[in-house]
Structure formats: C-alpha cells, structure tokens
C-alpha positions in Angstrom: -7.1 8.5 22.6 -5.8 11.8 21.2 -4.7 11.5 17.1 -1.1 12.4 18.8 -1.0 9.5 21.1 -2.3 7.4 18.4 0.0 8.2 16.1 2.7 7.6 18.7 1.4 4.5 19.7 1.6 3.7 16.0 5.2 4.0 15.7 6.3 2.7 18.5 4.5 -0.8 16.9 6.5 -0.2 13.5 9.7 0.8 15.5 9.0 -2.3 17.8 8.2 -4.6 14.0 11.6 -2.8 12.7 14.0 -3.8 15.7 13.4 -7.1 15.7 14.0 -7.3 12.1 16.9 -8.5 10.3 15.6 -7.2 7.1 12.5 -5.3 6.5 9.6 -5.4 3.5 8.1 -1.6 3.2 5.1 -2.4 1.3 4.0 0.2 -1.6 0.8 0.2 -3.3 2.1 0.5 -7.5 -0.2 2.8 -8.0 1.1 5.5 -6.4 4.2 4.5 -5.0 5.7 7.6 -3.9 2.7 8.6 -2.2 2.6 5.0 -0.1 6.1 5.5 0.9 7.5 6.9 4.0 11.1 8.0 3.8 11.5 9.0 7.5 10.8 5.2 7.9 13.0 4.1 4.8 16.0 6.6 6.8 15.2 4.9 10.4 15.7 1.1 8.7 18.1 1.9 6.0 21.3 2.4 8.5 20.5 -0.3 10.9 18.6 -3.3 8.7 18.1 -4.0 5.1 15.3 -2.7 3.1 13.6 -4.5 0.6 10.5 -2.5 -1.4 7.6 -4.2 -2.1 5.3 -3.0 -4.9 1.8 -4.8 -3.8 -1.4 -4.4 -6.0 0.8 -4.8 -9.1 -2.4 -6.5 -10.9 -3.6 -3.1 -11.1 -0.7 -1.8 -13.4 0.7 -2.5 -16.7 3.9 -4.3 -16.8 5.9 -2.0 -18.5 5.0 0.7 -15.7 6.6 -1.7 -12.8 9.5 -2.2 -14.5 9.9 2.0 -14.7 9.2 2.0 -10.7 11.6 -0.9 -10.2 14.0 0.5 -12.2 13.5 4.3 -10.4 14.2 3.1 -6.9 16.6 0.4 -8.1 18.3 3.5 -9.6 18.3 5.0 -5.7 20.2 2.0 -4.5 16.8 0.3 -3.2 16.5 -3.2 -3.7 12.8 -3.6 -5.0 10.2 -6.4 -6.5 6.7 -6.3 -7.5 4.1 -8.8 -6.5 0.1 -9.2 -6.5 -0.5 -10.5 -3.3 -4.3 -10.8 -4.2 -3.7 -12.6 -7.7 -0.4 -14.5 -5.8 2.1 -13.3 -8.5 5.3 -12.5 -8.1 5.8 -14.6 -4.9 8.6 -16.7 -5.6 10.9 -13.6 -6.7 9.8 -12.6 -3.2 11.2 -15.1 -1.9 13.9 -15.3 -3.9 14.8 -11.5 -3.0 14.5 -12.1 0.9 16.6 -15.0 0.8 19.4 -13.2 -1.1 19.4 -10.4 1.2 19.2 -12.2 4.6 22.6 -13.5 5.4 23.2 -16.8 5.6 20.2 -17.2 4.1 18.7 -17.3 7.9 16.6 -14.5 9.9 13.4 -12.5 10.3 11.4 -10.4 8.2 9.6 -7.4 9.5 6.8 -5.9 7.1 5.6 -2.4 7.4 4.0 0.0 5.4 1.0 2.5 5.7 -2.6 1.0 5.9 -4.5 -0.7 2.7 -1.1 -0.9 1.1 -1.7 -5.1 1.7 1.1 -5.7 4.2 -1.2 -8.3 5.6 -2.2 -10.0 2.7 1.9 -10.2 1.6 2.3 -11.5 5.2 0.0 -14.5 4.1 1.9 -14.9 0.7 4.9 -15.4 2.7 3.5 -18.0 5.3 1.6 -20.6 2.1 1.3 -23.3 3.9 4.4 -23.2 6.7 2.6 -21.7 9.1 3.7 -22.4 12.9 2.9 -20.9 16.0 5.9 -19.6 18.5 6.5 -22.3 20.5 7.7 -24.4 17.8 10.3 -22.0 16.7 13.8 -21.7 18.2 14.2 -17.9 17.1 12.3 -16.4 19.5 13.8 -14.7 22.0 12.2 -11.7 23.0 9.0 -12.1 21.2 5.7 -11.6 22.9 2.4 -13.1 22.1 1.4 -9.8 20.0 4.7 -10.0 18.3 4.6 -13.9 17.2 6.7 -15.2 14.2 5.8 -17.9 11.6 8.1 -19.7 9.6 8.3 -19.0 5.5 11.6 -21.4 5.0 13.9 -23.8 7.2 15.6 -21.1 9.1 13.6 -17.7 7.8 10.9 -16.5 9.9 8.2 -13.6 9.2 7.1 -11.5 12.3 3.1 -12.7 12.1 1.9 -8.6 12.6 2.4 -5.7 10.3 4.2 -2.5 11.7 1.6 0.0 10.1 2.8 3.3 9.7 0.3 6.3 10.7 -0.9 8.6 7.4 0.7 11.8 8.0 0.8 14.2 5.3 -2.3 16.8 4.2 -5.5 15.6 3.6 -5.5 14.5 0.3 -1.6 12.4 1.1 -3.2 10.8 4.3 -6.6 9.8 2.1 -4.1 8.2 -0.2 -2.1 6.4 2.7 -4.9 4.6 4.3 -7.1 7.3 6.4 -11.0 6.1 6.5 -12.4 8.1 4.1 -15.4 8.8 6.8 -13.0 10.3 8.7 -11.9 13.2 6.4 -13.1 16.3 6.8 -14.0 17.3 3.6 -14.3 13.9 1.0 -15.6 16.1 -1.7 -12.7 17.9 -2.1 -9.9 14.8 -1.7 -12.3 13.0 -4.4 -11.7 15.5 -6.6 -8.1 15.5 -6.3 -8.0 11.6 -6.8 -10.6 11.9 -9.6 -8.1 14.7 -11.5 -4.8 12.6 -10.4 -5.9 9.1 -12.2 -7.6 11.1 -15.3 -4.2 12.4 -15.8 -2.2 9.2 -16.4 -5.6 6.8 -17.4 -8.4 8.8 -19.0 -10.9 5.6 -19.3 -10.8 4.0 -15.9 -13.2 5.9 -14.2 -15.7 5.2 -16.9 -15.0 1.6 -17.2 -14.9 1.3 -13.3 -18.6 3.0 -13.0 -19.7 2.3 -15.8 -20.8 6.4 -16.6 -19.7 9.0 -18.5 -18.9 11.8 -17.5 -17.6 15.8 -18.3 -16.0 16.7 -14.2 -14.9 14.8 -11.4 -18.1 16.6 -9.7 -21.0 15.0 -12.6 -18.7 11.7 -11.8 -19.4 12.0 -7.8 -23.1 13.0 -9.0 -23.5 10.0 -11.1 -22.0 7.8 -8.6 -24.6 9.0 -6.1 -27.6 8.8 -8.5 -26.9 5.5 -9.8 -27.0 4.4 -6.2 -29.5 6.4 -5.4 -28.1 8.4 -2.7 -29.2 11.9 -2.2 -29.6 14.4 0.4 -32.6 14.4 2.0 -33.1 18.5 2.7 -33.2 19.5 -1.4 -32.9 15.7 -2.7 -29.9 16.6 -4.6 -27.3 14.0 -5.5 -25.1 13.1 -1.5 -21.8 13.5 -3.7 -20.3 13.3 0.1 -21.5 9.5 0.6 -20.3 9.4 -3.4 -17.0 10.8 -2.4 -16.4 8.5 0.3 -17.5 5.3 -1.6 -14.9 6.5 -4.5 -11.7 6.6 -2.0 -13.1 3.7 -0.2 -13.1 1.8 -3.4 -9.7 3.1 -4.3 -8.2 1.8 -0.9 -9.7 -1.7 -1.9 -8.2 -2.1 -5.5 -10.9 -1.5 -7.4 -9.6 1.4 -9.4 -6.9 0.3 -11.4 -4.6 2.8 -12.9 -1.1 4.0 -13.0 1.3 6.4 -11.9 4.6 7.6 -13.8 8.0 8.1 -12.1 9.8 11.1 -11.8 12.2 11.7 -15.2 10.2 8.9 -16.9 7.3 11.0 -18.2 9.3 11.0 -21.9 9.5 7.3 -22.1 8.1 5.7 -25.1 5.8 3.6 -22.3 4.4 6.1 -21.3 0.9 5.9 -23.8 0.5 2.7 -22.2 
C-alpha cells in the first residue's frame, strides 16, 4: 500500500471513530502537547461533536506544568483534563468530565489521537471492569464488528477502537507523533533535534535516563551505542544510527520524562521547575 493510500485509509478510520461519536477524547502526550495535536482534526470535530483534550503520560510531568497546559487550552475555549493512564491517575475526573459534557449524561465516546500518545491504554482506563461485548448493548445501531462499543457507565458507551490519526508533518513532527523510528530516513538527525528540544526545558534527564554524561547530543548517541555495545562493523565506530533509533523509540514508550512550556508561559515563576 502506497504512504498516500495509507494515510487515507487512516482517516477515513478516525472520520469513521468521529461520526459515530457524540463526544470525542483527542488524546495528547503532556510532553509535548502541541506537537501531539492535530488541529485539522480538532476543526473537523469541533463544529459537529464535542471535544474533550486528554493530556496522557502526565506521570512524566510536574504538576505545576499541567496545570499551565490546562490552563493554555482552557484559555482557547477547549475543555481539557490530564490523566496517567499507565499509573491510573486522573481517571475519575475523566469521567467526571465526559459525563458533564455528554448530554443527558447518555452517549458514546470516540478516542482519537496520533500513535503512542496512549489512546489505547485510556480506552482501557475507561472500560475498569464494565466491559461488554456488542450484543449486550442497546446503542448499537450501525456499529460493525471492527467498530464495537463497551460500556464505561449505565447509559455511556466507549467505541472499543482508537481513530489514530496518521503523522504528518516533517520529519522531525512525524518522529514526535508516532512514526517507527526505523522508518525514518535519517534518525541521526531527528535524535538530535529531540536530544536539543528536552535539554532546553530539562537539562538532567538525559543523564539520569542513561545514566552518562555527556558534552553533545552526538557523544550522548555515542555513549548510548557503546554502552550497549553497538558499533558499525566497517570502522567499529560507535552505530549512533541503532543509538538514535533506540533514543526516539524510548521516547515513544515513556521513558524520557521531561516537559514542555506553553506558548506566553515561558515568564512564569514555574517555569525553573
């Protein structure tokens, strides 16, 4: 299949996730929550459903910093709570949120967002233990097997599939939003740009995360791939490719915590966190 076809294929799932939606969860990772969000999609739901924003990973970030991003996109009229779906905090203001946004406190709940944001892992927040499968729910007209619903509350239903929206963007903004990290063309040089982006708002974390110190983002990939021993076989110089894509893939999986600033919050007295 052709990357165009994919990605159309792609968002024809989130646009099928979004129609059958009375409101909709975009899922953000708080790290860099600008760069997990997709406006286009935030437009297409906006005038047709209600949006709720969901800022996943929130383990990963200091309080204080949530409540800026909160308060940023709260600030844009978007409704928005954070949660750790991996440590299960922030679950019952989940709830609490979808509830007072669906009317009638009835409906279903779409939840989209681009990949390793954790829209599956807030999908099994939501179903605890109220699981059920289709046919012993009455709302489910027009649901197919591969678009199945399972109940969260007496009369609110989650759609049991996450509309995942296709990384789009340059290479660096689709690394961020979920692309394998194989699949880039140059890792090296997104590394880098991760690497420089996290020293600027948390100087420590790489150390603490590797467990090296370091002068460059480059000695950082070169450490990485000595200390694992990976090295090119030609000139047995440190594989800082294999380095590179073992430093996004970690990223994707939560195990570089740091944090991002808002826009016209960089003065805040929060901010030397």
């Amino acid at each position: 299949m052709s990357p165009s076809n994919s990605f159309k294929n792609g968002m024809g799932w989130v646009k099928s996730v979004i129609s059958k939606s009375d409101l909709v969860l975009e899922v953000l990772d708080s790290r860099e929550p600008m760069l997990t969000r997709s406006r286009k999609i935030e437009n297409m739901v906006k005038f047709r459903k209600d949006l709720l924003l969901v800022l996943n990973k929130a383990d990963l970030v200091p309080m204080e910093v949530l409540k800026m991003w909160k308060r940023y996109f709260e600030n844009q009229g978007l409704k928005t709570v954070f949660v750790s779906s991996r440590e299960h905090q922030g679950t019952k203001i989940l709830r609490d949120s979808i509830k007072e946004l669906l009317r009638k406190n009835e409906g279903v709940v779409g939840v989209i967002g681009y990949p390793k944001t954790g829209k599956s892992s807030v999908i099994n927040v939501l179903k605890g233990h109220h699981a059920a499968s289709t046919s012993s729910i009455p709302m489910t007209t027009g649901f197919t097997k591969s678009l199945q619903l399972i109940k969260i509350d007496s009369r609110i239903y989650a759609i049991d599939s996450p509309g995942v929206i296709p990384p789009d963007g340059d290479s660096f903004e689709k690394a961020l939003r979920g692309s394998r990290p194989e699949d880039l063309e140059d890792p090296v040089k997104v590394a880098i740009m991760l690497i420089e982006r996290i020293m600027k708002f948390d100087p420590d974390t790489l150390s603490l995360t590797y467990k090296v110190q370091f002068s460059t983002p480059m000695d950082l990939l070169e450490k990485i791939a000595l200390k694992r021993g990976w090295v090119y076989k030609s000139d047995r110089e440190p594989n800082v490719d294999q380095a590179s894509v073992q430093l996004i893939r970690d990223y994707h999986e939560g195990k570089i915590a740091y944090y991002n600033i808002p826009p016209g919050f960089e003065n805040d007295k929060t901010r030397d966190i």
